[in-house]
C-alpha positions as CSV (number, residue, x, y, z in Angstrom):
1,X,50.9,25.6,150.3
2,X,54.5,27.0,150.3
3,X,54.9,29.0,153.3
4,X,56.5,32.8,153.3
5,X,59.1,33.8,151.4
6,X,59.2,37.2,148.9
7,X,58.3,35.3,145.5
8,X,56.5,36.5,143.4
9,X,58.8,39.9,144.3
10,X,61.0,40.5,140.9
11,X,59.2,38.0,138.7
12,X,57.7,39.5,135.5
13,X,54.3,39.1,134.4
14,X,54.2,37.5,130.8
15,X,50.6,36.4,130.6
16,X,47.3,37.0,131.2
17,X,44.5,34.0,130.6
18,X,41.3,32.2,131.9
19,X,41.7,30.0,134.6
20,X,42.0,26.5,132.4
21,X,40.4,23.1,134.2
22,X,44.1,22.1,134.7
23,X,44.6,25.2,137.0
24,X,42.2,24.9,139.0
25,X,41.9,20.9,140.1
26,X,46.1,21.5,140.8
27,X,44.7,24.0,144.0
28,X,42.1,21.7,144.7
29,X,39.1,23.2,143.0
30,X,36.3,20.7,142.1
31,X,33.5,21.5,139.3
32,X,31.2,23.2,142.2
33,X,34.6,25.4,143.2
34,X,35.1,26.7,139.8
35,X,31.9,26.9,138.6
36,X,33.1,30.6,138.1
37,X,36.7,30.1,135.7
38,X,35.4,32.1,133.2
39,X,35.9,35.3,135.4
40,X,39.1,34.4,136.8
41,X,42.1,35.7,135.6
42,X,45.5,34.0,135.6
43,X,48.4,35.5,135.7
44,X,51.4,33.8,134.7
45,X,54.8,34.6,135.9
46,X,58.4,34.3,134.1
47,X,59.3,31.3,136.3
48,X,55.9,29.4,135.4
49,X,54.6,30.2,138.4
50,X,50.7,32.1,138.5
51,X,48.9,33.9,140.6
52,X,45.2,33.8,140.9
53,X,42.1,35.3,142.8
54,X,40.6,33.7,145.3
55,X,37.6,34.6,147.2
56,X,38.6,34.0,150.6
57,X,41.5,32.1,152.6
58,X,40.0,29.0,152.6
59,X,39.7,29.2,148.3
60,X,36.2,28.1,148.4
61,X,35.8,29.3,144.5
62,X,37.4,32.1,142.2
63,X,37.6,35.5,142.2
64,X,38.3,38.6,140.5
65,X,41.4,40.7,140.4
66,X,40.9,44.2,140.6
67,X,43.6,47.4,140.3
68,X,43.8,51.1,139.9
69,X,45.0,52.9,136.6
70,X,45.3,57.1,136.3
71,X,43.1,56.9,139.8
72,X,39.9,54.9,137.5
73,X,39.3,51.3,139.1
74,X,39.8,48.7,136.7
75,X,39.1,45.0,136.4
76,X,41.6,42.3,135.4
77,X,39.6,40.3,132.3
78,X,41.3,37.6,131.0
79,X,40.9,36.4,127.0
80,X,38.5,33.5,126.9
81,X,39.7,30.2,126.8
């Protein structure tokens, strides 16, 4: 893990997917870690990089990204793979 530093501040995002297999053995994730992909949203950055939910520190398996839009709570779905 790359420690501090203000990336992802100014990046664009310029996509929006599944999490693929790929994705998640490069953080580590084995079959019983993402087990839940299909729920977890990528977001993918104008450098390459992504972003991704986790559902703790320790990234034991995916999670789901979350926001807010005209005050209603909305969730993050990504297209299916």
């Amino acid at each position: 893990m790359i420690g501090y530093k203000p990336w992802p501040i100014g990046r664009r995002i310029v996509g929006l997917h599944q999490m693929t297999d790929a994705e998640a053995s490069a953080i580590g994730w084995d079959e019983a870690n993402y087990s839940c992909t299909e729920m977890t949203a990528v977001l993918v950055l104008d450098d390459g990089g992504w972003i991704t939910a986790s559902a703790d520190p320790e990234q034991n398996r995916g999670g789901c990204l979350i926001g807010e839009m005209d005050g209603q709570e909305v969730y993050v779905w990504p297209q299916e793979k």
